[in-house]
N, C-alpha and C positions, 0 to 999 in steps of 0.2 A: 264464422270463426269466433272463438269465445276470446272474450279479453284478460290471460293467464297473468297479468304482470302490468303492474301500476307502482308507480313513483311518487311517495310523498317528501316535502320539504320542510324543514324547520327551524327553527330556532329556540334552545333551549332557554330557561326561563329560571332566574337567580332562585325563584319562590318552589323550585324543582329540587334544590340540593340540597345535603345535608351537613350533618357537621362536620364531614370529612373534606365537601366541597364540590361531593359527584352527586350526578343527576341519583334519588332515591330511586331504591327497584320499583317504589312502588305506584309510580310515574308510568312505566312503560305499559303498564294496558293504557294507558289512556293516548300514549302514542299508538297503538296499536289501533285504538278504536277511531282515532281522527283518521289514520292511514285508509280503513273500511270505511267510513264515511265520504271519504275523498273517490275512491276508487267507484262506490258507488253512485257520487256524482260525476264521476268521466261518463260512466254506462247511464246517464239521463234518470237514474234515479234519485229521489229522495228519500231516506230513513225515516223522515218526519211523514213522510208520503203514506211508505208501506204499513208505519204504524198504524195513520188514519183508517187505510185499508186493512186492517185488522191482521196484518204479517207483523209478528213478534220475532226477534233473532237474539236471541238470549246465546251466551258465553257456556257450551258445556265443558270446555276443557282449554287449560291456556299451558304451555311449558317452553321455560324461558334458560337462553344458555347465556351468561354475562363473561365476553371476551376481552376487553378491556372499558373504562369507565368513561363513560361520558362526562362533561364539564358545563358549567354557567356559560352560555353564549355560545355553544358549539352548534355549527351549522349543518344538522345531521340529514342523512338522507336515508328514508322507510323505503325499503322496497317489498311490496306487497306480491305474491303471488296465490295463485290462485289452484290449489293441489292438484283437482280434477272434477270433473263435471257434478252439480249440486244434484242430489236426491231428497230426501230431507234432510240432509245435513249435509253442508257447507265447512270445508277443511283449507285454513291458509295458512303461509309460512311469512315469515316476514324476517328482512334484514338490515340492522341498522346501522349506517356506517356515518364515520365524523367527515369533516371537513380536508382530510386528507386522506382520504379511500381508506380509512379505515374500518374493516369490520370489528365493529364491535357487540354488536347483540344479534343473536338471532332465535325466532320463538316459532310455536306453534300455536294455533287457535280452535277449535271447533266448535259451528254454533248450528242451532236448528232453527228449520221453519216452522215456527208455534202459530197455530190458529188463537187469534188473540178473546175470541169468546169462550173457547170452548180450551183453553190453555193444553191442547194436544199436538204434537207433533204433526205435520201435516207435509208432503209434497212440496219440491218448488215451485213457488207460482208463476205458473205462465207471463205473467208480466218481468218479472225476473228473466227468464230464461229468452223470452225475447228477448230484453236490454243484452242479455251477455249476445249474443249471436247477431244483435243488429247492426 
């Protein structure tokens, strides 16, 4: 069974806001990229892993809907999902809500499996598709 759905947790960060006082938009990839990174360490992998292993996952398309603002210290929670089974390209949604269920962001992401010598799109790799299934 693949693992469709992962929970990341945080806390937002005064060096995040801007001069109105809300998290800047342009913060939330990098909420979005910890969320993948987390998620991929539930499934026993490493990012720094697959790099070594020459699995490159580059960002082809990101789209963000902003429902209300997030704040300095707000205890928000990422929930990561995972669209549908990876081919070379890996499709996830993600939802950010604050500290009192609120949703307030939710995006989309698309990234591919790059053969990192040869910078071409390539298949899931097997080590991948084990972790999700294991």
């Amino acid at each position: 069974m693949i693992k469709r759905k992962f929970v990341c947790q945080l806390t937002t960060r005064y060096s995040e806001t801007d001069q109105m006082g809300v998290i800047h938009h342009g913060n939330y990839t990098t909420y979005f990229e910890l969320a993948r990174i987390e998620w991929l360490r539930s499934l026993g992998l490493s990012y720094g892993r697959l790099e070594t292993q020459g699995i490159l996952l580059p960002v082809l398309s990101l789209s963000i809907e902003f429902k209300q603002p997030l704040h300095f210290e707000d205890q928000i929670q990422i929930e990561i999902f995972l669209d549908n089974d990876p081919t070379s390209i890996i499709d996830f949604s993600y939802q950010i809500f604050n500290q009192n269920k609120v949703l307030c962001t939710t995006a989309k992401t698309r990234l591919a499996f790059v053969n990192a010598d040869t910078r071409k799109i390539m298949r899931c790799p097997e080590v991948f598709l084990n972790a999700l299934t294991g």
